[in-house]
KEKE-313186 format. One record per residue (C-alpha): x negated, y negated, z. Coordinates in steps of 0.2 Angstrom, whole numbers, always signed. Example, Ala and Ser with C-alpha at 12.3 -4.5 7.8 and 13.67 -1.06 7.14 Angstrom:
<pts>
PT     x     y     z
PT   -62   +22   +39
PT   -68    +5   +36
</pts>
This chain:
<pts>
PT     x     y     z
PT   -48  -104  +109
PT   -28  -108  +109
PT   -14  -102   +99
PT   -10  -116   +92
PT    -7  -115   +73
PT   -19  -125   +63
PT   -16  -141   +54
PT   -11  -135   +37
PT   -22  -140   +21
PT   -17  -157   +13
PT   -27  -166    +2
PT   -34  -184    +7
PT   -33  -201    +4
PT   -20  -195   -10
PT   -18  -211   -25
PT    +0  -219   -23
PT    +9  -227   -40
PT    +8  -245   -38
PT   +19  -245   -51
PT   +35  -240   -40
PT   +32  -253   -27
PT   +21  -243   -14
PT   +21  -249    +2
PT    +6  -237    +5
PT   -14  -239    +2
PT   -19  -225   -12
PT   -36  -216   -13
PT   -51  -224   -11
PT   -60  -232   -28
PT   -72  -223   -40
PT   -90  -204   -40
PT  -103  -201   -47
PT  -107  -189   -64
PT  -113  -170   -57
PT  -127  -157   -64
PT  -123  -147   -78
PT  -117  -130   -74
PT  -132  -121   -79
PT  -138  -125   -61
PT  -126  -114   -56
PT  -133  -100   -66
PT  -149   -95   -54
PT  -162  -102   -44
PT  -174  -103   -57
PT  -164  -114   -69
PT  -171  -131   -73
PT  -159  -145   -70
PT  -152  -152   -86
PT  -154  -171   -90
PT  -144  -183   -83
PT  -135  -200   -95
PT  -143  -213   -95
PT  -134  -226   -87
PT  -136  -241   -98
PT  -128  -260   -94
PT  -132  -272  -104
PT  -128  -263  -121
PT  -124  -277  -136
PT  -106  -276  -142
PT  -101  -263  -158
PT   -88  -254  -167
PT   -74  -247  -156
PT   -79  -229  -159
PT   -96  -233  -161
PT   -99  -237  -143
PT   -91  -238  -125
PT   -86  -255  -117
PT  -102  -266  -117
PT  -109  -279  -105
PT  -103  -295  -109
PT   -87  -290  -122
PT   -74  -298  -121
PT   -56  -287  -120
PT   -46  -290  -133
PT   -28  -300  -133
PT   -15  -287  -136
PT    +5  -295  -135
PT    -2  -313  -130
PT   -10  -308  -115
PT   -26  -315  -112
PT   -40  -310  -104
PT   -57  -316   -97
PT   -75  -310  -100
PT   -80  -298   -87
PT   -96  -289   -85
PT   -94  -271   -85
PT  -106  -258   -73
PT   -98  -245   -82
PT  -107  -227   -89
PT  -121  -226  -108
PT  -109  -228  -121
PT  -111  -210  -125
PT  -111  -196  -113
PT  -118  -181  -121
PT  -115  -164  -114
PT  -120  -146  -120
PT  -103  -138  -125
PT  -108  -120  -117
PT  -115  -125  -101
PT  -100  -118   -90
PT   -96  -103   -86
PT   -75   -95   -83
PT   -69  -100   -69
PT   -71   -82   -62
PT   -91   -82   -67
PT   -93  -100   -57
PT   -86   -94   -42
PT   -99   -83   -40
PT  -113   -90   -47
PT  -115  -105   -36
PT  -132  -106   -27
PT  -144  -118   -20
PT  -154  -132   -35
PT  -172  -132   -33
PT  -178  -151   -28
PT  -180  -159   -46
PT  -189  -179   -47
PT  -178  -189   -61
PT  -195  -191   -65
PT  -197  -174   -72
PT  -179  -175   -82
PT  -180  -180   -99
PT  -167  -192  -102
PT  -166  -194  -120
PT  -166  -177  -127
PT  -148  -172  -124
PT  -141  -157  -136
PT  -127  -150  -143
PT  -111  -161  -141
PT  -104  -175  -133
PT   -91  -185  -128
PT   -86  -203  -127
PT   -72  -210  -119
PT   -65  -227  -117
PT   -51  -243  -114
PT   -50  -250  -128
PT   -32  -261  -127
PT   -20  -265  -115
PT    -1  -267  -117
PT   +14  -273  -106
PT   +28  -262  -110
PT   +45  -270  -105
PT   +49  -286   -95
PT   +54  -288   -75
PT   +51  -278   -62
PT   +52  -263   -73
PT   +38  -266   -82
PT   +21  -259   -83
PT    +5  -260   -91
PT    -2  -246  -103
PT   -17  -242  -107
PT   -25  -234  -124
PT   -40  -223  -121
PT   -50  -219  -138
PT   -61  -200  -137
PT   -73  -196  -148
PT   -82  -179  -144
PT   -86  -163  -155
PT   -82  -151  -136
PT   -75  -137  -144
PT   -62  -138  -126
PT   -54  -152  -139
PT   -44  -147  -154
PT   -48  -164  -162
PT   -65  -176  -164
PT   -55  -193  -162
PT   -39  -195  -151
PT   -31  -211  -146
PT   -15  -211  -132
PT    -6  -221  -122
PT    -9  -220  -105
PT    +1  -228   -88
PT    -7  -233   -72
PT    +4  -218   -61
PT    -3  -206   -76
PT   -19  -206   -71
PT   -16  -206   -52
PT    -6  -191   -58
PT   -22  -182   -66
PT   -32  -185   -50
PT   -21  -176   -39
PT   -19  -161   -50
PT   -39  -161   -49
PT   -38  -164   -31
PT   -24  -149   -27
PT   -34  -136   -41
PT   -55  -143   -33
PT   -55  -150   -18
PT   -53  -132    -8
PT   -69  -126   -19
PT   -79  -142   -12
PT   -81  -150   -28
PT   -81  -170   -27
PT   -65  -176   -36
PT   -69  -194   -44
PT   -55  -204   -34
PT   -42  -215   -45
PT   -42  -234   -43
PT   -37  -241   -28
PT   -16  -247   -29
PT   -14  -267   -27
PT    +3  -271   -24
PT    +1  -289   -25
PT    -9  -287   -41
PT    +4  -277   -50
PT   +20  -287   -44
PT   +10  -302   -52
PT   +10  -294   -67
PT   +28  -291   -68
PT   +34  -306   -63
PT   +21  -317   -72
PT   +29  -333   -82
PT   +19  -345   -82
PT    +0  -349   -89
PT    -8  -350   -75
PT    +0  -331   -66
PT    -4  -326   -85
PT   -22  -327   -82
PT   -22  -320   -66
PT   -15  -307   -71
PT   -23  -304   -87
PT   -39  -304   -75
PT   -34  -290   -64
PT   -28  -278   -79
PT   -47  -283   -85
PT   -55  -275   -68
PT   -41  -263   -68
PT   -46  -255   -86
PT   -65  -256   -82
PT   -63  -245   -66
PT   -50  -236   -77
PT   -65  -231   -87
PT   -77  -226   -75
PT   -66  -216   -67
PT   -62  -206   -83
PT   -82  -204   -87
PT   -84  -198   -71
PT   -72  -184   -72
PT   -81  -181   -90
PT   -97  -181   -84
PT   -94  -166   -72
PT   -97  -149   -79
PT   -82  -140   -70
PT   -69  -155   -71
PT   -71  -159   -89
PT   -67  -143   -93
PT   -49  -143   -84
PT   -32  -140   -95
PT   -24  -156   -88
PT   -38  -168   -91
PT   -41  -162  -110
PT   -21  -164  -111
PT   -23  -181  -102
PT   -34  -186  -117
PT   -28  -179  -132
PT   -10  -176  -130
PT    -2  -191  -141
PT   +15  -191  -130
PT   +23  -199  -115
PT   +16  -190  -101
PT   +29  -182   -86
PT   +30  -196   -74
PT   +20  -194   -59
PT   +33  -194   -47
PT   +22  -188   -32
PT   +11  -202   -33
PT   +26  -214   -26
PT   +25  -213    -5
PT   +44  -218    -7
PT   +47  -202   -14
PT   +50  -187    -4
PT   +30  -179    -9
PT   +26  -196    -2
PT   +33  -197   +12
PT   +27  -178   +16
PT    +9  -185   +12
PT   +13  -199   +23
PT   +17  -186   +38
PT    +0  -173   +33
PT   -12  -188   +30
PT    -8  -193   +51
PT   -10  -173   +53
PT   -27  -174   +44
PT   -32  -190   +55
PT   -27  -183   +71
PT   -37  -167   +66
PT   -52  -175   +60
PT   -53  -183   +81
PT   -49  -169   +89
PT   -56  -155   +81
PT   -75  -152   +84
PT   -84  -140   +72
PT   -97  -132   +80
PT  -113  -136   +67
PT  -124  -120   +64
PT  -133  -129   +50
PT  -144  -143   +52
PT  -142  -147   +32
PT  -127  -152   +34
PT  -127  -160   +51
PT  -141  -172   +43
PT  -131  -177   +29
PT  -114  -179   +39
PT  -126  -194   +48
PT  -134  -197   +34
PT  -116  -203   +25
PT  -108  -212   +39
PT  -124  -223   +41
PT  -124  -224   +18
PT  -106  -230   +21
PT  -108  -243   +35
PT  -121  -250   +26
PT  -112  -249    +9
PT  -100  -258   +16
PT  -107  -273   +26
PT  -118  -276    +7
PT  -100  -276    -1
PT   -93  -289   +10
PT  -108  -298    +8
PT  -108  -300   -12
PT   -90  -302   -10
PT   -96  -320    +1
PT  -107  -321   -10
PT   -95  -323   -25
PT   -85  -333   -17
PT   -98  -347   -14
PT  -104  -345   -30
PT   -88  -350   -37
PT   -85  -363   -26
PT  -102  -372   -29
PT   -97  -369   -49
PT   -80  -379   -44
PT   -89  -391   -35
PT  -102  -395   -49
PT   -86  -397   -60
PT   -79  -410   -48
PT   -96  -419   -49
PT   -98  -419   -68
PT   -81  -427   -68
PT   -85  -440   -55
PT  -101  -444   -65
PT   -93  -446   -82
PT   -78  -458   -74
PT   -94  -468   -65
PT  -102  -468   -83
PT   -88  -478   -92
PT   -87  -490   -77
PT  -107  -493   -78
PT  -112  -508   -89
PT  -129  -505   -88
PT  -132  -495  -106
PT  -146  -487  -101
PT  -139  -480   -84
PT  -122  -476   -94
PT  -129  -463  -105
PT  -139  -457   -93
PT  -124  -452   -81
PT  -114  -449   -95
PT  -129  -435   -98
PT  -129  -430   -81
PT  -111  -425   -82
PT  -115  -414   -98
PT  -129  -404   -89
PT  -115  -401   -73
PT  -104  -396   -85
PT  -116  -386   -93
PT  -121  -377   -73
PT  -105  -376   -69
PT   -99  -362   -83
PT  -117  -354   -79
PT  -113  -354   -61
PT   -95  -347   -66
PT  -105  -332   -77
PT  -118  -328   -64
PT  -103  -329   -49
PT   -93  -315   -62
PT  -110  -305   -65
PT  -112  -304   -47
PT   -94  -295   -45
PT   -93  -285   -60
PT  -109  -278   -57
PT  -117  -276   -41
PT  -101  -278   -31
PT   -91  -268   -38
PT  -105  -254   -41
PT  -104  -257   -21
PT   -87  -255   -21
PT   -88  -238   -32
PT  -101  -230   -20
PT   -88  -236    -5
PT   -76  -225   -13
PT   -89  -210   -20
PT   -94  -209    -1
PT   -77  -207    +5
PT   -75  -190    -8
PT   -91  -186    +1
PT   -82  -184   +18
PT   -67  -176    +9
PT   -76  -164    +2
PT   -86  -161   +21
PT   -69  -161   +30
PT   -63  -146   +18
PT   -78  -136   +22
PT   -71  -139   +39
PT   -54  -133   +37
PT   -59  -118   +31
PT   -70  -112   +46
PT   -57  -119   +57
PT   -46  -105   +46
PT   -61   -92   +50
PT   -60   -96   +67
PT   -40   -93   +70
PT   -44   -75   +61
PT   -56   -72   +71
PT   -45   -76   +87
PT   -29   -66   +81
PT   -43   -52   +74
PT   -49   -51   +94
PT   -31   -51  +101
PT   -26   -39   +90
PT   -43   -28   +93
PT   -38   -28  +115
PT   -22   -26  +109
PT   -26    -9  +101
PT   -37    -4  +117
PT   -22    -7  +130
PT    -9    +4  +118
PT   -23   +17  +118
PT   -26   +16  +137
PT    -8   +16  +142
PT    -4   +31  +128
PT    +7   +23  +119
PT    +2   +30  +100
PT   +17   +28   +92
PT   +11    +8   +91
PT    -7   +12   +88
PT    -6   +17   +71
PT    +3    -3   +68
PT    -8   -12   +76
PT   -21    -1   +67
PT   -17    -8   +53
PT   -14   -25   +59
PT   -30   -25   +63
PT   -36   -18   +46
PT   -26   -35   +38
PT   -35   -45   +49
PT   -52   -38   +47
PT   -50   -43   +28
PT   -42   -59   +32
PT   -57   -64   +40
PT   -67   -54   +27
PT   -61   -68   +14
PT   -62   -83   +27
PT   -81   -81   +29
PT   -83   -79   +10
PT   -74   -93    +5
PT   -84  -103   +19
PT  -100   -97   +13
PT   -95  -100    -5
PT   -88  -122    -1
PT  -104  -123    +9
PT  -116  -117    -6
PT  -104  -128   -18
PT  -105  -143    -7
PT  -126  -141    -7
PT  -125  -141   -27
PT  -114  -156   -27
PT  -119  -167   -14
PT  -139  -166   -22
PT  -133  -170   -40
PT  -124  -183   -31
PT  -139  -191   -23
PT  -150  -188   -40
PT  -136  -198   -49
PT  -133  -212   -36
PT  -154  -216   -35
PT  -153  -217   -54
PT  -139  -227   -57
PT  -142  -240   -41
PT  -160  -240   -49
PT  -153  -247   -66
PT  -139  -257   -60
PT  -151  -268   -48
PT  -163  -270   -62
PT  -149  -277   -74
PT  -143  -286   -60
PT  -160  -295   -56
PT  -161  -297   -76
PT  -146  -306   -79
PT  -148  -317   -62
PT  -166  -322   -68
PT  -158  -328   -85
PT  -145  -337   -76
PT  -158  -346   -69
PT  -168  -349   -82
PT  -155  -358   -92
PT  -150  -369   -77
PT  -169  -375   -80
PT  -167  -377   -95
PT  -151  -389   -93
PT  -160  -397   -81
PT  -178  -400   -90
PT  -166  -408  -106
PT  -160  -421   -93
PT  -178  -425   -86
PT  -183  -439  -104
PT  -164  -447  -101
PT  -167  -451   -84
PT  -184  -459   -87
PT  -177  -467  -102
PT  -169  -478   -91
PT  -174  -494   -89
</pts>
């Protein structure tokens, strides 16, 4: 052991603002919804029910309902948008308003969660309150490169945390990278698994401002479309986890009708940023070199367990993503033909022959905008539920590299302790007692120091168990019902592609 003063705590993969022209990558993408705090009360409490995640839910009212499969976002200033299929959270999350404890009380309550089936957990019966949070408009606010998008998010709850039923604000894109770092600064240390903001897309965001014509118009109002969908997840998330829904800032993020304090640390131009810039090589440097030596096979299994999750997560990811592509492009290409085969119709004299290719074209006109859907179904929800996960896995490891830094913080008291121990024992030996008694109490410090090192290691690592098996509960059950809506919709895809095709088949022998 060296003297060498420990890398000092900075949080991770920190968001940037897009907004301010980032030349920098922000936090990784969206994490899942975490067990009700009663599980933190004792051993023998049962596990409450977890949402249930639905995804093909029919469109409603506005505060009737979260964002839907298949709804269209509304035009707000002339801004179009197109139809995208969300992977997003049940419409409405209900929650039991006294299920968490002061802040004091969960410190010292966390303990291990008995191993529950979501078999056993009754997803329906949910009591008490809830709340329901989503994005319902977006808006362009000013023109140029000064310009940005905001975004109005509608809550509807009866938490008594709230001081109103129905709020409705305004929202910018560097406001909610803002909210997660003041989750990330007041959580992370304790081990709890901060859902991470959106990822920044420069390219994305300069499109916006910079957008004239029709064409960069709907581009652009397709990427404010994805934007506000993982905009929403990211806020159900938070919502959905007992601790963080409780937090000061994110029930002033919801119902505070008022232009938020710009988020100034968010911007890796700034000087916060370029500090982060500096701790996050700090971070990676100590994440090589640093070797924590595992006395607990729990958590040496899941460390392997997550890096092997998040390889594969993310060769299915690039493969959807191909996926999508070649889906468009055969959707492009049964345009071109429909085309091709309507000029060949007006050329054919044969009348028979005519209106059959003129039919022909009709039915690949008709595949192509089902081959368009299916190509959007397969990014908004399985790829981008991919993408989520990518993202949900990375908070994993942040939260597994904080336990580390605290026993690396255990370890240095330890070390100074020991010197300060031998050096007690030479004063004493050599008779020098007019320095005992300062060292005495050096070592008294230290002793405490270390006292409150172990604790606080022993209290992330029981947090981290509570966490990281909600985590695992929720990501079975929501991979469970994504796939199957997945599977759903691709089979109705194909079935009207049939369909197009069996109203062809009397045409074709009609010809004679």
């Amino acid at each position: 052991m060296t003297d060498e003063k420990l890398p000092p705590m900075m949080a991770t993969d920190d968001p940037v603002d897009d907004e301010d022209d980032d030349i920098f990558s922000s936090t990784i993408d969206d994490l899942s919804s975490l067990r009700n705090e009663e599980l933190f009360a004792s051993l023998a409490a049962v596990p409450p029910p977890l949402t249930n995640i639905s995804l093909n839910e029919g469109s409603s009212t506005l505060l009737e309902s979260d964002v839907p499969l298949n709804n269209d976002h509304k035009e707000v200033q002339q801004m179009t948008s197109k139809n995208v299929i969300s992977n997003g959270f049940e419409a409405e999350i209900n929650l039991k308003e006294n299920d968490t404890p002061s802040a004091s009380e969960e410190i010292n309550q966390v303990e291990e969660i008995p191993n529950v089936s979501t078999n056993d957990m009754n997803f329906e019966n949910i009591e008490n309150g809830f709340i329901k949070i989503s994005i319902s408009e977006t808006t362009k606010v000013g023109e140029g490169m000064s310009s940005y998008v905001a975004y109005r998010i509608v809550t509807r709850t009866n938490m008594t945390m709230f001081k109103t039923n129905n709020m409705a604000v305004l929202r910018r894109f560097s406001d909610f990278l803002g909210l997660h770092n003041k989750l990330t600064e007041k959580y992370l240390r304790n081990g709890r698994l901060i859902p991470p903001a959106p990822q920044k897309n420069m390219l994305g965001s300069t499109r916006i401002k910079i957008s004239g014509n029709q064409s960069d118009q709907a581009t652009s109002a397709e990427f404010i479309e994805k934007r506000r969908l993982a905009l929403e997840r990211f806020l159900k998330r938070i919502a959905l986890h007992p601790i963080l829904r409780n937090d000061k800032s994110f029930c002033d993020f919801l119902e505070q009708d008022c232009e938020l304090p710009k988020a100034t640390s968010t911007s890796a131009l700034s000087g916060a940023g370029v500090m982060r810039l500096f701790n996050k090589v700090g971070e990676t440097v100590n994440k090589i070199t640093y070797k924590m030596d595992e006395n607990e096979p729990w958590f040496e299994e899941k460390e392997v367990q997550i890096e092997n999750l998040d390889l594969q997560l993310r060769n299915l990811h690039g493969a959807v993503e191909t996926l999508v592509i070649n889906r468009k492009e055969l959707a492009h290409s049964s345009g071109s033909f429909a085309k091709s085969a309507a000029v060949l119709s007006n050329c054919e004299e044969h009348t028979g022959l005519s209106r059959a290719l003129s039919q022909l074209a009709d039915v690949f006109e008709k595949v192509e905008s089902v081959r368009t859907e299916q190509a959007n179904t397969d990014f908004s929800i399985f790829c981008e539920l991919l993408k989520d996960y990518i993202g949900l896995i990375g908070a994993v490891k942040n939260v597994f590299h904080e336990r580390v830094k605290v026993y690396q913080n255990m370890q240095h008291a330890q070390m100074i302790l020991t010197k300060k121990r031998e050096q007690k024992t030479k004063l004493e030996l050599t008779g020098r007692l007019d320095k005992v008694g300062f060292v005495t109490n050096e070592v008294s410090e230290w002793e405490a120091k270390l006292s409150r090192c172990q604790d606080e290691f022993d209290q992330i690592s029981k947090t981290i168990k509570v966490e990281f098996e909600q985590f695992e509960i929720n990501r079975i059950k929501e991979f469970k019902t994504v796939i199957s809506s997945y599977l759903e919709e691709m089979i109705n895809h194909q079935t009207l592609i049939i369909k197009h095709w069996q109203a062809f088949i009397p045409e074709a022998k009609a010809i004679a």
